[in-house]
N, C-alpha and C positions, 0 to 999 in steps of 0.2 A: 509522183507529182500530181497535184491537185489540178483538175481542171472547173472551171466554171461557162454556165453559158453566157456566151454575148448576145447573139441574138437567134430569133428563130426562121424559118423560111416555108412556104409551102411551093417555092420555086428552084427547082435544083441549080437552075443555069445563076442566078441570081445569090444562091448560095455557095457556090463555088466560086463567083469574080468576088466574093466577101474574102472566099479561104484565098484564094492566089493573092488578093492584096495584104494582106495580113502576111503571111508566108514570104514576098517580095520585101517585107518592113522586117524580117527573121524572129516572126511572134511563134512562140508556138503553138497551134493551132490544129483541129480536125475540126471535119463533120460527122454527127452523130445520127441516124436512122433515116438518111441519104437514102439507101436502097429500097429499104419499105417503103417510103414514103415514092420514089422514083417510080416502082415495080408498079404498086397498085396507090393511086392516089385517095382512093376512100380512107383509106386506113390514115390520111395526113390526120384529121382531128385527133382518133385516138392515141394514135403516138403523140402528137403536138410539134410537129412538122421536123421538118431539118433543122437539125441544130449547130449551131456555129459554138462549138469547145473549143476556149481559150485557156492555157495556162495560166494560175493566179497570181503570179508574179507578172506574166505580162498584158496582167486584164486591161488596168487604167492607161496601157500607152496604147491597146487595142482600139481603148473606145474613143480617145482623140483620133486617131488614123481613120475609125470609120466616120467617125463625124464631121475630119476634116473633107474626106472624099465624097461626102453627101451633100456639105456644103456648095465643094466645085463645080460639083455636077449640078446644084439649082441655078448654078449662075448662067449656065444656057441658055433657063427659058425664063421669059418675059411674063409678066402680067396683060391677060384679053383687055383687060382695062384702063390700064394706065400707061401697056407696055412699059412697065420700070423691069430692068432684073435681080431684082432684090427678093427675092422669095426667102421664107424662113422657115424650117420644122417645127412642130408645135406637136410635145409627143405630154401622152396626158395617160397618166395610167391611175385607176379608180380602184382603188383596195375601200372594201367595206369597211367600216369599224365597229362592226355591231356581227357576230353569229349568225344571226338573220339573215343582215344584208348578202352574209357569205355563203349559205343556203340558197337563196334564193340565185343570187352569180351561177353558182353550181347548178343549179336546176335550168333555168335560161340559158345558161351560155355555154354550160359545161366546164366552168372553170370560174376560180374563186376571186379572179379578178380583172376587170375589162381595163385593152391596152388600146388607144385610140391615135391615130398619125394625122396630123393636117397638114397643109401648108398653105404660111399667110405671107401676102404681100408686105412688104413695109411703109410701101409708099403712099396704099390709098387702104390698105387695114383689110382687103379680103380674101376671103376664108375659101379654100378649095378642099374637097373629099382625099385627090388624085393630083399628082402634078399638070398644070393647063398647060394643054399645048392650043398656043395662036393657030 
């Protein structure tokens, strides 16, 4: 059986209420270099953190399941500024299209292409690093 990854983690606790939701949905699912990463946290860049394996047959109902549970959970919290709780993921991932650019990735960041997370309000359009909490 083919696995692929869904997503990756440099948080163990965080990467396992991924695996147990997944798991509760009866996705087939593990984590990959958990304990390296667990044991000695240095070593997270090298490996490229915890990884959440999914089977490839049940990738695409995985990644509804995770997005739907990302979703629920922003409706918690409020915008500092408008108080609306309409918050939305804004995930932006920057593959070079040039050799170069891909070089260079590698050299800076140690990896061939930057994966970037927001979250923006809907109501008044502003842009957070981290979820705001009031």
């Amino acid at each position: 059986m083919e696995f692929k990854i869904l997503a990756t983690y440099d948080n163990y606790v965080l990467a396992n209420m991924a695996l147990g939701l997944l798991q509760q949905n009866n996705i087939n699912c593990h984590l990959k270099d958990e304990y390296i990463v667990t044991i000695d946290p240095l070593l997270n860049p090298a490996v490229g953190g915890i990884k959440l394996m999914v089977a490839q047959d049940d990738y695409t109902q995985a990644i509804s399941i995770i997005k739907t549970a990302e979703n629920e959970y922003l409706k918690g919290f409020a915008c500092p500024y408008c108080k609306s709780n309409s918050l939305i993921v804004e995930e932006k991932n920057d593959t070079p299209k040039t050799i170069w650019g891909t070089i260079k990735n590698k050299i800076l960041y140690g990896q061939s292409s930057i994966y970037s997370k927001k979250y923006r309000c809907q109501n008044c359009k502003s842009l957070f690093n981290e979820i705001p909490i009031a």
